[in-house]
C-alpha positions, -999 to 999 in steps of 0.1 A, spaced: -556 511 443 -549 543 459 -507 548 469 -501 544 501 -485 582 513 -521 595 500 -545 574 523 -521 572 556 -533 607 567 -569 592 564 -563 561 575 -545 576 607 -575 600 611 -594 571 622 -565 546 641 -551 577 661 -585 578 680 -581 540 684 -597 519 653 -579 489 642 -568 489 604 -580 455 589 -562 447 563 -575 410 550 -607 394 549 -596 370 575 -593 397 598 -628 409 590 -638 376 598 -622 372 630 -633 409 645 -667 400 632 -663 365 651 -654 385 687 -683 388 711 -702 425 720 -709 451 693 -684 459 667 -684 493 643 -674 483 609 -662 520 587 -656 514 557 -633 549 549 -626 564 518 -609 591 499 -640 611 490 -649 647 506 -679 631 525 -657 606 543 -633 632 556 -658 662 567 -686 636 572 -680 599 578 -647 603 601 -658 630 623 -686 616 629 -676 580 639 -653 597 661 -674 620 676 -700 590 685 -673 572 706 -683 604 728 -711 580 739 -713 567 774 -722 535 754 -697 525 728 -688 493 707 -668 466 723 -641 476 694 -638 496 667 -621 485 632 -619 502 594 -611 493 562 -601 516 530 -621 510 502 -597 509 465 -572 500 491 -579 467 515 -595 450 486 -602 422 504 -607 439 540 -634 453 524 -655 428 500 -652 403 532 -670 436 553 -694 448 525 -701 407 524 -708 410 561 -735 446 551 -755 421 525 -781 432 522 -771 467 515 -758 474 484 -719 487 486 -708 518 492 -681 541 508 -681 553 530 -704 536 555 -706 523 586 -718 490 601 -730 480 639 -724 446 645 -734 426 673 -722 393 682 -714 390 647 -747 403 634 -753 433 614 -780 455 634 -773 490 621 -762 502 589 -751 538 577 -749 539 538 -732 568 520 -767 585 514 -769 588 549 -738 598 553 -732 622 520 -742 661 529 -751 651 562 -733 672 593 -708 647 611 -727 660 644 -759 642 626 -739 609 622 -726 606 658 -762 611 671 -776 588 646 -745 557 657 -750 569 696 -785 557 695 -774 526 678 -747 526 703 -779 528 729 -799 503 715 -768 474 711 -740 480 730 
């Protein structure tokens, strides 16, 4: 488990632009549970999360389309948070970061950390906005 003062800058990276934190896996459950789309990140410590992964999920809510909400969880933080999400991603094997489109509770786009590792965050907003096109 990572301490707390290291993540909060990451973790605010993401809630200052308006995700929710979820910190249990009954919160996962219940966001998941809400009608409309819903974009799952699973955030991280790693370089390809902050220059990657969060500048990219924030640049796709750029979008005239755009999730109903948005939520995160921290991987080697929300333990919980995030095996109740990555059992939400099955059948993709974990990973962090990612990023998950859910839609009325069903998974319908998926962003693993290959696509997301070395990839310009520009790359990853287009790649979510046509998600975002497609299901929202």
């Amino acid at each position: 488990m990572y301490p707390a003062e290291l993540v909060k800058p990451m973790r605010e990276h993401l809630t200052q632009v308006g995700f929710e934190e979820l910190h249990t896996a009954e919160a996962v459950d219940t966001a998941l549970a809400n009608s409309g789309t819903t974009l799952v990140v699973v955030n991280s410590v790693c370089g390809c999360a902050a220059a990657n992964a969060r500048p990219g999920a924030i640049m796709s809510l750029e979008n005239d389309k755009r999730p109903t909400q948005t939520v995160t969880v921290f991987a080697g933080v929300d333990k919980d948070a995030v095996a109740k999400a990555r059992d939400h991603m099955v059948p993709f094997p974990p990973s962090s970061p990612c990023m998950a489109l859910f839609k009325d509770g069903e998974l319908v786009h998926m962003l693993e950390r290959h696509h997301i590792e070395g990839r310009p965050a520009e790359l990853i907003a287009e790649n979510l906005m046509n998600a975002y096109n497609e299901h929202c």
